[in-house]
DOVEXNU-466193 format. One record per residue (C-alpha): residue in one letter; x, y, z. Coordinates in steps of 0.5 Angstrom, whole numbers, padded with zeros to 4 digits, always signed. Layout:
BEGIN
AXYZ
...
***
This chain:
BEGIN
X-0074-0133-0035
X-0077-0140-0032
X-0072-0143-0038
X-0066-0140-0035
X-0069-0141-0028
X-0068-0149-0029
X-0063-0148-0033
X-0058-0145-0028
X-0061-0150-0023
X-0060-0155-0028
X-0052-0153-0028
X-0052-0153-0021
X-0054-0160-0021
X-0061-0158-0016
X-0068-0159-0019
X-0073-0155-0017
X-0078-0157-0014
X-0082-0156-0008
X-0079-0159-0003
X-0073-0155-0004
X-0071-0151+0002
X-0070-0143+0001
X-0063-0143+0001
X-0062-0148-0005
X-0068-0144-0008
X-0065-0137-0006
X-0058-0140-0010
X-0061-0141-0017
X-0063-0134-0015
X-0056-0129-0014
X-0054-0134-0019
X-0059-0132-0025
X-0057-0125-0023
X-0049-0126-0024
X-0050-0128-0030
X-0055-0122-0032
X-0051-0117-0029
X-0044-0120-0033
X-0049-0121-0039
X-0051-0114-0038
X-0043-0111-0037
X-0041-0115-0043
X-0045-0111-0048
X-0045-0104-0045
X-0038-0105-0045
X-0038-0105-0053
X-0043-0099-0053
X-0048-0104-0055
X-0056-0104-0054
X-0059-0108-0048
X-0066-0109-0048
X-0066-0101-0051
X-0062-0098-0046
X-0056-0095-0049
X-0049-0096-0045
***
């Protein structure tokens, strides 16, 4: 999960480090959650197994 916490930060163009304010943190954040929520939606759609839930 820290590989694409970092990566998403990277993509954004922020570092995280920790002198980050709260805000710039909290927008790595929702986006690691868009993305896992559309990666999610994808495969469901197409019936497959995520993480041994059945869509």
């Amino acid at each position: 999960m820290d590989q694409f916490k970092y990566k998403v930060a990277n993509e954004m163009g922020l570092q995280l480090v920790g002198d980050r304010t709260s805000r710039e943190n909290g927008s790595v954040g929702r986006q690691m959650t868009k993305r896992m929520i559309q990666f999610a939606e994808e495969h469901l759609k197409g019936g497959n197994k995520i993480w041994g839930v059945v869509g």
